[in-house]
FIKOLNU-838013 format. One record per residue: x, y, z of N, C-alpha, C in turn. Coordinates in steps of 0.05 Angstrom, whole numbers, plus 5000, padded with zeros to 4 digits. Atoms other than C-alpha are relative to their C-alpha. Example, Ala and Ser with C-alpha at 12.3 -4.5 7.8 and 13.67 -1.06 7.14 Angstrom:
% FIKOLNU-838013
501849765000524649105156501850245000498449764999527349795143498550225014
% end
This chain:
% FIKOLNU-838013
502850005010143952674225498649745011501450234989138852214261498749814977500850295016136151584227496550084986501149805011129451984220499950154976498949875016131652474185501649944979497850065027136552074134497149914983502950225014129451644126498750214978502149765012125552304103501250124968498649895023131752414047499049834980500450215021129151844009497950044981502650035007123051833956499349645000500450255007119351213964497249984993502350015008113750963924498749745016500950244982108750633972497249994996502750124993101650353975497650175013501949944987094550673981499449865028501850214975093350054031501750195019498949904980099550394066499650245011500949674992098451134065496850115005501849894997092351164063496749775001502550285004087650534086498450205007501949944997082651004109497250064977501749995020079751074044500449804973501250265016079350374011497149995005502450045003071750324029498950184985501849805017070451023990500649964977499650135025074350693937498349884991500650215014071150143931496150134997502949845008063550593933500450184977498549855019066551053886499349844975499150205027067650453832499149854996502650115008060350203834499650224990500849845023059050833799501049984975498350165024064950733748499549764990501550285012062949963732497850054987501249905016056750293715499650154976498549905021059650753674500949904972498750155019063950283640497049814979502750115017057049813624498150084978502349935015053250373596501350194979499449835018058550693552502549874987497550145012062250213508501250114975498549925018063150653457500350265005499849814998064351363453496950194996502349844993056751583435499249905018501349964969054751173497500650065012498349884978059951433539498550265004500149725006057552183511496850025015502749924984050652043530498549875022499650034977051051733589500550215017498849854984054952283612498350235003501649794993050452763587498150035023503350114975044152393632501550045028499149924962048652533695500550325005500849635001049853313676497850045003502649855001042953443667498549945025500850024961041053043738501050205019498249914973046253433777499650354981501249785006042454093746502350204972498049845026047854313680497650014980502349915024043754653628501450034978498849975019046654733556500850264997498449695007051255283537498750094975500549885023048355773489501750235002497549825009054456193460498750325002500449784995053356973478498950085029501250054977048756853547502350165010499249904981050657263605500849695021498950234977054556703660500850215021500849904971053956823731502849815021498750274981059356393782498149965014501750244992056755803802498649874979502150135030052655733733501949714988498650255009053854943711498549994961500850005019053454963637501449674980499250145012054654383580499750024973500349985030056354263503500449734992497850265008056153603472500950074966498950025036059953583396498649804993500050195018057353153349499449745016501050224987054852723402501549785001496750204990062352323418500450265008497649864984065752943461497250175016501049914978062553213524501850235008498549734988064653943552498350185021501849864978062354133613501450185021498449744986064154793662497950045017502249854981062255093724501750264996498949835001063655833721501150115027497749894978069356103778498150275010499749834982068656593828501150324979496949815015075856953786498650094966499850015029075257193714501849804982499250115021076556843662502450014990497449925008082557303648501749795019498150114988085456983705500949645000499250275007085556273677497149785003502250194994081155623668501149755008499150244994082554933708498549814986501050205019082054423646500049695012499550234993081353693667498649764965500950005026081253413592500249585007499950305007080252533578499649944981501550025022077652173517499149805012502650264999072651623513500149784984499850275017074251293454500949785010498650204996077750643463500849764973499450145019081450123422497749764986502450265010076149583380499750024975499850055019074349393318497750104986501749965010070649683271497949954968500050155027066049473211500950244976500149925036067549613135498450044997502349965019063949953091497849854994500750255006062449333062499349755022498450264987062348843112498649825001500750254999057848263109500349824975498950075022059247763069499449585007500350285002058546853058502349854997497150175017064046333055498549725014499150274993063445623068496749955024503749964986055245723095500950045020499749794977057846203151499850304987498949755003057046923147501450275021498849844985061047473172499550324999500049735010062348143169503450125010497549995005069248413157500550255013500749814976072148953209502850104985497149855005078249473211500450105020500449964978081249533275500750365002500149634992081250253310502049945022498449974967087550433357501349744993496950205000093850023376497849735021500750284994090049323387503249774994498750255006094048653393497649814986503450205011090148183344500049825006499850214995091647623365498149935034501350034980088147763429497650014991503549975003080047883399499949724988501050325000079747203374498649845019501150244984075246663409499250195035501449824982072247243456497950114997503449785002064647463465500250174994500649665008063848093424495950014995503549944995056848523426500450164970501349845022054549013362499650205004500949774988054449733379499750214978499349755020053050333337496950134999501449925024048850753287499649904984500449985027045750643224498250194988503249755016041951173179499349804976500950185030036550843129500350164981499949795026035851133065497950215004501349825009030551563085501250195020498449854989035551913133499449955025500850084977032451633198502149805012497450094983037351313254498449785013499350224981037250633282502049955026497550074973041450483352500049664990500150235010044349793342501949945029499050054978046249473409499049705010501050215002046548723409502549785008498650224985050548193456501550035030500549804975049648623523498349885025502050074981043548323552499849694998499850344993043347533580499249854986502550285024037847303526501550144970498849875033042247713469501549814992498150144999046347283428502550164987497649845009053847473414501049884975498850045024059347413367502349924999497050144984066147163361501950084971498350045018071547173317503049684996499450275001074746443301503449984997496849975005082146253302500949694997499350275003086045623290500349795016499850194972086144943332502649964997497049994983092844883365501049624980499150315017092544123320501850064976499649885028093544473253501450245001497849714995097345113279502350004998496649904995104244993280501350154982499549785018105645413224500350265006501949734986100746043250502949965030497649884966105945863323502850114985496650025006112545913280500350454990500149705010109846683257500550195025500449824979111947263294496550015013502049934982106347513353497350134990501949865015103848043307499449964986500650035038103547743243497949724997500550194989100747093270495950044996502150015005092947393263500050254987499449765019092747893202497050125009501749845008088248443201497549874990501250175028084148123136499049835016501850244988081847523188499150105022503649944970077947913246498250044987502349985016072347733212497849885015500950104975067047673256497449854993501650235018062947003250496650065010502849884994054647273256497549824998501550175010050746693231500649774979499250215013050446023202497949864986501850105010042945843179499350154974500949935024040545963107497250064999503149965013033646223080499449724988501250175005029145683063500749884971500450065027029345732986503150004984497050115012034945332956500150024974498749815025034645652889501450275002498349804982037446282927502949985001497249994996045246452924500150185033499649884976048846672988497350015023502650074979042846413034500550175033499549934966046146513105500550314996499949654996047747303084497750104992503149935008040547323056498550065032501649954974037747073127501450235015498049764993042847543153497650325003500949805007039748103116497349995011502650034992032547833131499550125022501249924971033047893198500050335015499249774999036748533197496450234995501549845008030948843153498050025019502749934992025448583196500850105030498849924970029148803264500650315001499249725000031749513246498950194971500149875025029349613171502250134984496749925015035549673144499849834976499250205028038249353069503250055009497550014988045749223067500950264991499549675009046449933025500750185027499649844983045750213091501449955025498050044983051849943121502250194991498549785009054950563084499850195022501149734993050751043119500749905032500550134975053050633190502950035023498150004980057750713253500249695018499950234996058749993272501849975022497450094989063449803331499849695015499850204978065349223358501549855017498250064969067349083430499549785012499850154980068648553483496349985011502250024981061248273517500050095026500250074964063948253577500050285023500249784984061248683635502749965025497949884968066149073693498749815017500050104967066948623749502749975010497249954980071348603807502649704995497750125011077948233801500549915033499150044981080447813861498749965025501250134963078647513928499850205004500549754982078748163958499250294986502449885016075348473904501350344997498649774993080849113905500450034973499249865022081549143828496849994981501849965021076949223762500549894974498550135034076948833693497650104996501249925023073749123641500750124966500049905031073249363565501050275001500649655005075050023553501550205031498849814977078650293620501950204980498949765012083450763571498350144979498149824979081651213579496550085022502649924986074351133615500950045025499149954983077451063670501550255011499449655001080351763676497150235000501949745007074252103646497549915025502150014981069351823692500250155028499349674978072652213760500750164995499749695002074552743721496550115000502049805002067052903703498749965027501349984975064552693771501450245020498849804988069953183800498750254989501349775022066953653752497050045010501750004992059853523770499950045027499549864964061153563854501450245003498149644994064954263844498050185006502849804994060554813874502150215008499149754985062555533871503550024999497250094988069755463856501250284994498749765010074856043845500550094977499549995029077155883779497249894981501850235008072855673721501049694989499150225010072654953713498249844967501650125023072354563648500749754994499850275006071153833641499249964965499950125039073153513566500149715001500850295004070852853554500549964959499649895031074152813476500149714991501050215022073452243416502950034990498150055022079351993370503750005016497849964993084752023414501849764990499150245010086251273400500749984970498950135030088251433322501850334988499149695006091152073336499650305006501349815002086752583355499350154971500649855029084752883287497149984994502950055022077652983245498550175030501649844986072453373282499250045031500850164978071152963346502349985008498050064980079152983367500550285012499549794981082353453406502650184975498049955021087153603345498450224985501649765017081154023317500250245027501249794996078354683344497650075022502750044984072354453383500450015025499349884971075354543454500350365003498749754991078755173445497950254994502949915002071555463411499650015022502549834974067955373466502350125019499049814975073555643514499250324989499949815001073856193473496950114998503149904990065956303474499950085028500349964957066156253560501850254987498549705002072056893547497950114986501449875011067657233504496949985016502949914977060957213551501350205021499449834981064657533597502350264993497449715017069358003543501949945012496450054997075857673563501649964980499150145018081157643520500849665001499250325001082556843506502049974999497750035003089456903486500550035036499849964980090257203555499649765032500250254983085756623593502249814990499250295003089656073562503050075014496550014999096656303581500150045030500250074979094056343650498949755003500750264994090555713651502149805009498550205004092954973667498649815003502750245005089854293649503049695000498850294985090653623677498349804967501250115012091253193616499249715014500050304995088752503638499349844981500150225015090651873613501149875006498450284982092651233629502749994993496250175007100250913639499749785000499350314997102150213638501549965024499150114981102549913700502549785008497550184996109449523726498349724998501150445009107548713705502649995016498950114986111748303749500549744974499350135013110747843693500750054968498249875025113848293635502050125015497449794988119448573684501150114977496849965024124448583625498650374986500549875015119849123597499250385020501349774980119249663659503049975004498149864981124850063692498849975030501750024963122449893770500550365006499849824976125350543799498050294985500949745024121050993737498149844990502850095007114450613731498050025022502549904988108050643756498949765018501050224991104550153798497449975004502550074996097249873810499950045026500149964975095550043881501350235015498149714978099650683897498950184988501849795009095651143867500250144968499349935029095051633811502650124993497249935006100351733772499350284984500349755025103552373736502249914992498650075024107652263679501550324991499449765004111352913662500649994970499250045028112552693591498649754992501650185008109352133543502749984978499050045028111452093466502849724998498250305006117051553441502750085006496549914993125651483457498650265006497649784992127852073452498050305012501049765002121552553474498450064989501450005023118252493405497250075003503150105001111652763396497850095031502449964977109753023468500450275004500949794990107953573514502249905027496850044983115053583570498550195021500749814988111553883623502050175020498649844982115154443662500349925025499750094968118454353735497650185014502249754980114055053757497349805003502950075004107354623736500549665012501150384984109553843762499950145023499549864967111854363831496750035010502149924990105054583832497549765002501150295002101153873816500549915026498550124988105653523869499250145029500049954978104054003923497450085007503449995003096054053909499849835012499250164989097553313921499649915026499149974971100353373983498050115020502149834973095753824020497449875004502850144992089753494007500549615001499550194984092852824032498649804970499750215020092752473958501849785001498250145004096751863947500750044966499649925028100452023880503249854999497550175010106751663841501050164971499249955028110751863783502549844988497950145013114151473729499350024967500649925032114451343655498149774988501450165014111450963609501049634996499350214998116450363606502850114993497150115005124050153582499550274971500449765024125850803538500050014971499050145030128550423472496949844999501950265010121849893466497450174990502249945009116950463441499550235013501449604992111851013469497549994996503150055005105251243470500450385003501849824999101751933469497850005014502749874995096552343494499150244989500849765019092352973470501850195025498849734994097253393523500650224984499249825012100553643467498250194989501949815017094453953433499650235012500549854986093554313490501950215008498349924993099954533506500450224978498749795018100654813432497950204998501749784998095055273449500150255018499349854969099155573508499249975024501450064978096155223558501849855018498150344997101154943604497849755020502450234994099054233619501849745005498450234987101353563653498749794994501450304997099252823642500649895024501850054980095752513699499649784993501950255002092451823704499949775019500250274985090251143728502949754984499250295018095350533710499049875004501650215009093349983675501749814992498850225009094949283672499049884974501550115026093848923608498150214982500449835009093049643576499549904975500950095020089749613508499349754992500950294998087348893515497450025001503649884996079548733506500149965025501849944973079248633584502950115014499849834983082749153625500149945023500050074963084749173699501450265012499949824982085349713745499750025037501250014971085349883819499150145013502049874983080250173857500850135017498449744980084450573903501450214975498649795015088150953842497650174984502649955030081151063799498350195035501249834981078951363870501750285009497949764988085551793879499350174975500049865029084451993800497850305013502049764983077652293833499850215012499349904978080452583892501850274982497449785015086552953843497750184992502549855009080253243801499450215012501849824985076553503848500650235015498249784984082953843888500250204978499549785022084254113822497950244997501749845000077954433806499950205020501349844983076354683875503750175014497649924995084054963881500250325000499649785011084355743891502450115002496849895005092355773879500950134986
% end
C-alpha cells in the first residue's frame, strides 16, 4: 500500500485556514452582519424582532393558518414575540418531509425580582435571579445595560433599554477588594459569590428632602417615573434582563475571532435564519426555528418543550391536506447549538482526540446530555451518514466531537424535543470558547461554515 493511500486511512481534524483559505474573506463579511445581530438582540425579544425586520426586508409575509401555499411562498410566525418561525415552501409535498434548522435565542443573564429595588448603606440596588448555567463569580465588576418590558397599570408597555449607547450610563455589580478577601478566596469557586449578592448597584444620590426615608430608592423611583411613568408596583407587571454592555468586536491582531455576549446560541441562529432567508425555490419545505427558554430547560410557552413548533408544522400539512404524522417521520432537523471549544488552558477538562476546536469548522455532535447519555437525542449512523456527506459535496469544513471529559458533567439541547416528535435530528453548531461567560469568543470561519451547513441543508434535494 503506497504512503498515499495509508495517509487517506486516517481521520484528521484540520483547519479552515488549511482546507479551505479561500473563504476567510467571506467569513469575515459574513460576521459584520452577525456583530450586528449580536448588538441589536441582547435579549430574546430583541433577537425576535430584529429577526423579524430582516424577514419582512427579504419579502416573508405572515402565516395565516388555512391559506392556500404555493412553492417558493416565504411565510413567518412570531410566538409571543421571543420565538421566530420562518418557512419557504418546497418544490416536494409536505408528505415527503420538512428540512428543520431549529436554534434558540435566549442566553444565560440575570434577571430582576419581582421585587427588586431596594436601599442599604445610601446605595440602591435592585436584586436579580440568575437565568441559565451562569458562573457568578464572573458578572461582578463588569458593565451591565437594562433591557426589557414593563406594563404600567393602565396596561400600556414601556421598552426599557439603558447602558447601550456612549452617553447611557451603566451598571455594575460590586465584589470584594482582594485586602479584605481572604476568607471569600478560601471558599470554593462557586460558593465564593452567592446568588443573594448579584445585586446590581443603580444609584447613589438621595432626593433633596431629608425628612424622607429611603431617599436614594425615592430618586430611583423619581427618575424612573419621570422617564418611563412607571411606580415600583409595576416592576411586577415587568420583564427585566440584565446583560454585559459590551458590544461584539473582533478578537486578535488578525481580527479572525469574535467576543461577545450572548453567542449561545446567537451564534447558530443567526446563519441558520440567513440560510433560511437566501433559500429560493428549494425541493423540500424549509423551516427556520429561532426558540426562547432553552437555557432553563426548554419548558412554558416560549420553549421548544411546548407545542408551538409542531402547531405550526402541523398547520403548513394541513394547507396542503398532508397528514403530519406522516411529514414528521419523513422529515430531518439540524438542531443547532453550540459545543465547548478545546482550551489549551483547561486541557485536563477535554479529551483532544473527541473535542471540538475553534477554527476547523462546524461541529456535529451526535449526542449531548450527561455520563452516561442522560437526557439526549443519540442521533442515528443513517442521519450523521447523511449530514457528513451533504458536508462533503458542497466543500464544507466540518469536525466532530463531544462535549468534554465524560465523568465532569454535560449539557443539553432542544434535539430531544424534536426527536420525541419523530423527527430524526442531529446537533450541529459553532464552538465556543469561554461558553456561558458574559463575553463569548468565537471564530469567524466556523460561524461562516455554520452558514454554509444551513444553507446546503435547506437547498438539499436528497
Amino acid at each position: 500500500m503506497d504512503k498515499e493511500t495509508l495517509k487517506n486511512l486516517l481521520y484528521k481534524n484540520e483547519s479552515v485556514a488549511d482546507l479551505a483559505p479561500e473563504t476567510m474573506a467571506q467569513a469575515d463579511a459574513f460576521c459584520e452582519g452577525y456583530k450586528k445581530f449580536l448588538d441589536n438582540g441582547k435579549t430574546e425579544r430583541e433577537a425576535c424582532a430584529y429577526s423579524e425586520g430582516l424577514l419582512k426586508a427579504a419579502g416573508y409575509r405572515p402565516f395565516v393558518p388555512g391559506e392556500a401555499l404555493r412553492p417558493g411562498d416565504k411565510i413567518y410566525w412570531i410566538n409571543r414575540k421571543k420565538c421566530v418561525l420562518a418557512a419557504t415552501i418546497g418544490k416536494k409535498s409536505m408528505a415527503e418531509g420538512f428540512h428543520l434548522n431549529i436554534a434558540h435565542i435566549d442566553a444565560p443573564r440575570l434577571d430582576l425580582r419581582p421585587v427588586p429595588l431596594y436601599e442599604s448603606s445610601d446605595l440602591a440596588f435592585l436584586r436579580t435571579h440568575y437565568y441559565g448555567g451562569i458562573r457568578k463569580y464572573q458578572w461582578p465588576t463588569i458593565p451591565l445595560a437594562l433591557h426589557g418590558v414593563i406594563y404600567r397599570a393602565d396596561g400600556s408597555c414601556v421598552e426599557i433599554n439603558i447602558g447601550e449607547k456612549d452617553e447611557d450610563p451603566v451598571f455594575c455589580i460590586t465584589d470584594l477588594l482582594p485586602h479584605l478577601g481572604a476568607k471569600q478566596g478560601e471558599k470554593k469557586l462557586n460558593d465564593a459569590i452567592p446568588g443573594e449578592n448579584l445585586n446590581v448597584l443603580v444609584a447613589s444620590r438621595p432626593v433633596e428632602d431629608k425628612e424622607l426615608e429611603n431617599r436614594v430608592k425615592l430618586n430611583v423611583l423619581k427618575m424612573l417615573y419621570e422617564a418611563y411613568g412607571i411606580a415600583e408596583k409595576d416592576f411586577i407587571n415587568a420583564e427585566i434582563e440584565v446583560v454585559p454592555a459590551f458590544k461584539a468586536r473582533d478578537i486578535g491582531l488578525d481580527r479572525a475571532m469574535i467576543g461577545s455576549y450572548g453567542h449561545d446560541d446567537r451564534v447558530d441562529a443567526y446563519p441558520a435564519l440567513m440560510a433560511e432567508i437566501e433559500t429560493k425555490d428549494p425541493a423540500y419545505t424549509t423551516v427556520c426555528v429561532l426558540t426562547d427558554k432553552e437555557e432553563t430547560g426548554s419548558d412554558g410557552v416560549t420553549g421548544l418543550n411546548s407545542m408551538y413548533t409542531f402547531h405550526f408544522l402541523q398547520q403548513l400539512c394541513a394547507a396542503q391536506g398532508v397528514d403530519y404524522i406522516t411529514a414528521f417521520q419523513a422529515s430531518k432537523c439540524l438542531s443547532a447549538d453550540v459545543t465547548a471549544a478545546y482550551d489549551p488552558n483547561f486541557a485536563d477538562a477535554f479529551e483532544p482526540s473527541n473535542s471540538t476546536y475553534a477554527g476547523r469548522g462546524i461541529a456535529v455532535y451526535k449526542y449531548t446530555g450527561a455520563r452516561g447519555k442522560s437526557s439526549t437525542n443519540d442521533a442515528p449512523a443513517e442521519l450523521v451518514s447523511y449530514l457528513t456527506r451533504l458536508m462533503d459535496r458542497n466543500q464544507i469544513v466540518w469536525q466532530i466531537g463531544e462535549l468534554g471529559k465524560i465523568d465532569l458533567g454535560g449539557g443539553g439541547t432542544v434535539a430531544k424535543y424534536v426527536a420525541n416528535q419523530d423527527i430524526d435530528t442531529i446537533d450541529i453548531g459553532v464552538p465556543v470558547l469561554a461558553m456561558h461567560a458574559p463575553y463569548e469568543i468565537v471564530s469567524k470561519v466556523d460561524v461562516y461554515m455554520a452558514y454554509r451547513t444551513f444553507k446546503a441543508f435547506c437547498e438539499d434535494a436528497e
